[in-house]
MIPA-868028 format. One line per field, with one value per residue (C-alpha): residue number from 0; residue in one letter; x, y, z. Coordinates in steps of 0.5 Angstrom, whole numbers, plus 500, padded with zeros to 3 digits. Layout:
! residues N
i (NUM,...)
aa (a,...)
x (X,...)
y (Y,...)
z (Z,...)
! end
This chain:
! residues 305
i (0,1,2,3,4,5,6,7,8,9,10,11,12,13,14,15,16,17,18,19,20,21,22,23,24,25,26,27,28,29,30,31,32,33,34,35,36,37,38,39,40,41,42,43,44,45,46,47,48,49,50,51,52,53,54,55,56,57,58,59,60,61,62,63,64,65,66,67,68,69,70,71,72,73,74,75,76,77,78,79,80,81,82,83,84,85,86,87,88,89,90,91,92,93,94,95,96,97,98,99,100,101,102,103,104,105,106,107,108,109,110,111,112,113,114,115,116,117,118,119,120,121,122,123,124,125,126,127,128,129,130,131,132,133,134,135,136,137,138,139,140,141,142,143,144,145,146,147,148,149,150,151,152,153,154,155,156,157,158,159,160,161,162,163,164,165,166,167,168,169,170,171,172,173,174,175,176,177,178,179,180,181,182,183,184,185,186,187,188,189,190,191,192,193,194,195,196,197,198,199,200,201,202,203,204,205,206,207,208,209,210,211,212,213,214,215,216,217,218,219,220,221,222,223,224,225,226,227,228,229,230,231,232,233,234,235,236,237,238,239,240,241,242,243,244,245,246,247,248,249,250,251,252,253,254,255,256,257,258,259,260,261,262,263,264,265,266,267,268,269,270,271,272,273,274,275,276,277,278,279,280,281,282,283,284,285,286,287,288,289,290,291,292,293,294,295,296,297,298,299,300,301,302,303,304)
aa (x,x,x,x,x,x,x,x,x,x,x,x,x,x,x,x,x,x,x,x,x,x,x,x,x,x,x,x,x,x,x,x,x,x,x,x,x,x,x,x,x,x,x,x,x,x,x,x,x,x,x,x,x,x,x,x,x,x,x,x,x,x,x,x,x,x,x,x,x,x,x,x,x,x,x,x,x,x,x,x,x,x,x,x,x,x,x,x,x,x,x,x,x,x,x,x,x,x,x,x,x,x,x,x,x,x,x,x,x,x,x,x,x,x,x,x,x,x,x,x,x,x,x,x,x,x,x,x,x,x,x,x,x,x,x,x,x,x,x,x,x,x,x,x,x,x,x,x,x,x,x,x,x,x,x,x,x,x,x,x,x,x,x,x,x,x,x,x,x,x,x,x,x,x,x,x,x,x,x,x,x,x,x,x,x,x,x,x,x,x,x,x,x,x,x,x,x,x,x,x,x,x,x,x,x,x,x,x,x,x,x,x,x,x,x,x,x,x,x,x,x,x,x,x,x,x,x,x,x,x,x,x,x,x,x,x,x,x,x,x,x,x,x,x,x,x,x,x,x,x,x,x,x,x,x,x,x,x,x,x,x,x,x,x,x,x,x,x,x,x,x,x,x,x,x,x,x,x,x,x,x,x,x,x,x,x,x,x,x,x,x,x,x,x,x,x,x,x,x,x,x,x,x,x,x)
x (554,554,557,557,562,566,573,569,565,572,573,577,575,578,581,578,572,568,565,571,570,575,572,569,576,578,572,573,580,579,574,579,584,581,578,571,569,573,575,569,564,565,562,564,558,559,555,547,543,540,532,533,535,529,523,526,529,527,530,533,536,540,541,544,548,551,554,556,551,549,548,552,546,544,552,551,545,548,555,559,562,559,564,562,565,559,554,558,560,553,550,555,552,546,547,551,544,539,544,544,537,536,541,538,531,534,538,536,542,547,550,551,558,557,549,543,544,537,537,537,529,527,529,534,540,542,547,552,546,546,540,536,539,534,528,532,532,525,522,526,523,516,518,520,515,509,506,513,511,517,520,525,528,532,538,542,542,539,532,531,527,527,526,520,518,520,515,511,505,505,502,507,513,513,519,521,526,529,533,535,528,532,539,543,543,538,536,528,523,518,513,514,510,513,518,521,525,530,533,538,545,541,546,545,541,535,537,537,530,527,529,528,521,518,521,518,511,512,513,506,503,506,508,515,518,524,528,532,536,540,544,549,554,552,550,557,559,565,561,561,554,550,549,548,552,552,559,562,559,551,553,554,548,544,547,546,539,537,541,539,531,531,534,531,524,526,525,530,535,538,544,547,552,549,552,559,562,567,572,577,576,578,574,568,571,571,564,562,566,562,556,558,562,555,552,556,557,549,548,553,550,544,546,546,553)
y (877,885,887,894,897,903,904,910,905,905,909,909,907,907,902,895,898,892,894,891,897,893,886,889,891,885,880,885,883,876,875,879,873,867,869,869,875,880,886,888,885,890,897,903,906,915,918,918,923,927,926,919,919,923,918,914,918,925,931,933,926,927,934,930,926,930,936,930,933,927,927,922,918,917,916,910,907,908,905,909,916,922,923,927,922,917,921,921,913,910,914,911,904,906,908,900,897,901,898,892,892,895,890,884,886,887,882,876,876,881,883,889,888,892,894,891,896,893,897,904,907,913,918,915,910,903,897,901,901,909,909,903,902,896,900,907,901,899,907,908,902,904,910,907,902,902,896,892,886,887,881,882,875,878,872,876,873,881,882,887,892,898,896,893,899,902,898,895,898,897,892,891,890,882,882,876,875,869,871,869,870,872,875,879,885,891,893,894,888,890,886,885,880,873,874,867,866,861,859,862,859,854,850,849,842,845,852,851,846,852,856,852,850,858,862,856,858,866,864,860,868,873,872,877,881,882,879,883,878,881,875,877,874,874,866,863,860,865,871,877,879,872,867,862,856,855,852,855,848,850,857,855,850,856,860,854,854,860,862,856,857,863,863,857,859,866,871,876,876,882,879,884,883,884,884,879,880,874,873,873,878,875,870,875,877,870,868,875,871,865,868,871,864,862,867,867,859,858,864,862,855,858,862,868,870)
z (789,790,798,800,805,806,810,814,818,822,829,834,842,848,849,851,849,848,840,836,831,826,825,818,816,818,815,808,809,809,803,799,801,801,794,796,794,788,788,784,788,794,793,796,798,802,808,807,806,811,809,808,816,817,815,822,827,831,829,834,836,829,832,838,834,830,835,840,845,848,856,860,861,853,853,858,854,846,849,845,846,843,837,832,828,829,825,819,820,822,816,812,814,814,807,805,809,803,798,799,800,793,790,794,790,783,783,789,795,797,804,808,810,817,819,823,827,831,837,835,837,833,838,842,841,846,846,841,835,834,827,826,819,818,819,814,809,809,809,803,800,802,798,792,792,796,797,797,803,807,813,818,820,826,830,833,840,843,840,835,840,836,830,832,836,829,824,829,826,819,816,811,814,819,824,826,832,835,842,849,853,859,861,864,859,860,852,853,851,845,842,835,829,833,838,838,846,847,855,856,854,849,846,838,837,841,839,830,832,834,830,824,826,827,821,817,821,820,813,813,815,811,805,804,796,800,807,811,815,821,821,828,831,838,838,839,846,846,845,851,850,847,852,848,846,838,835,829,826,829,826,820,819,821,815,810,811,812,806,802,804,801,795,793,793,790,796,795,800,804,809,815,820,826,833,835,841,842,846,841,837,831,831,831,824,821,824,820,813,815,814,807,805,805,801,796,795,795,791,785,785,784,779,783,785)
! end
């Protein structure tokens, strides 16, 4: 099972910034160490190309991007500072989204070791998200193959807002998002295919019910040749920014399930991190492992690892 990452995804913050910009050293890490993955099956992947950025966002919000012109208001909203580093190190992940996403349709399951940048709309960036991999990743694969049916199923605590607003109004693309309905964070609502809207501070019985049950409806109308999963982190009961209340076992049910439904019905499967806020930092990293855990053991039962 192929993974896609670069050591460029690193960057420094101020300190206490809450983005742990190490959690996808520190999970590569720990696969690496415990075994789960080989050497081998972690791909280093360079900066995208610019035109490839350009099938989604505004030119002048590159532009913006790249010279670390940002104002202070556009700063606040995007969360991160105006670095000129950003640029090179958000189109390395977007890169490492379009790879996985290629190797996932080729070859059934692979992981983005970082990505699901879902926040980032065409011409601006919000909640730490500053180019919408996900929507780069499917324009890339519209080019190659135009008539590819595409579903993004989105369970990262926050709603994948601008994906939604990105690829709201293509018929071969259903965006499916379970998230907390309402909380105390300002990303801005947009509709998608099916926003699935949990109370806030679910707890994981009713939280895999609902989630179980919808994604099985959204499967019942759109029939996909590829999933890109943002699997997030930002479900556990520890985390800054979720507000929900998921333990590691509730996680690791929904990763199961997830991961298993698809494989086992030979849908193609893309896995991108995702948010994960935690309070303790190096849990965020090892929920982020869990997820790949998973992957890799289903996959290699399935004869696909």
């Amino acid at each position: 099972m192929r993974c896609f990452y670069s050591s460029d995804l690193d960057l420094d913050l101020p300190v206490n910034h809450p983005f742990p910009m190490d959690k996808f050293s520190v999970s590569r890490d720990m696969l690496l160490d415990k075994g789960i993955l080989a050497p081998e099956e972690i791909i280093d992947v360079t900066q995208t190309d610019l035109h490839v950025l350009k099938r989604v966002h505004d030119s002048d919000y590159l532009a913006k991007i790249y010279h670390g012109a940002l104002d202070k208001r556009e700063q606040i909203a995007l969360g991160l500072p105006a670095d000129p580093k950003l640029f090179g190190r958000c189109a390395t992940e977007a890169e490492a989204t379009r790879q996985t996403c290629h190797a996932a349709l080729s070859e059934g399951v692979a992981v983005c070791l970082a990505g699901g940048t879902h926040h980032a709309f065409k011409g601006r960036g919000e909640t730490f998200s500053v180019f919408n991999d996900v929507a780069i990743a499917v324009r890339d694969l519209q080019e190659k193959k135009p008539g590819i049916r595409i579903m993004i199923v989105d369970t990262d605590a926050t709603q994948g807002n601008g994906t939604n607003s990105i690829l709201h109004d293509d018929p071969r693309v259903y965006t499916y998002s379970i998230h907390v309905g309402q909380t105390a964070n300002t990303n801005t609502r947009v509709n998608g295919n099916m926003d699935v809207e949990t109370v806030r501070y679910v707890e994981g019985e009713m939280y895999l019910k609902q989630l179980f049950t919808s994604l099985a409806g959204a499967l019942d109308v759109f029939h996909p040749d590829l999933v890109i999963w943002v699997a997030g982190v930002t479900n556990h009961s520890n985390d800054l920014l979720g507000n929900m209340m998921l333990s590691i076992a509730d996680m690791q049910r929904r990763d199961d399930v997830i991961i298993r439904a698809f494989i086992k019905n030979r849908i193609p499967l893309a896995i991108l991190y995702g948010g994960g806020y935690n309070r303790q930092p190096e849990l965020t990293a090892k929920l982020h492992r869990n997820t790949v855990a998973s992957a890799k053991k289903i996959a290699t039962e399935f004869g696909k690892g």
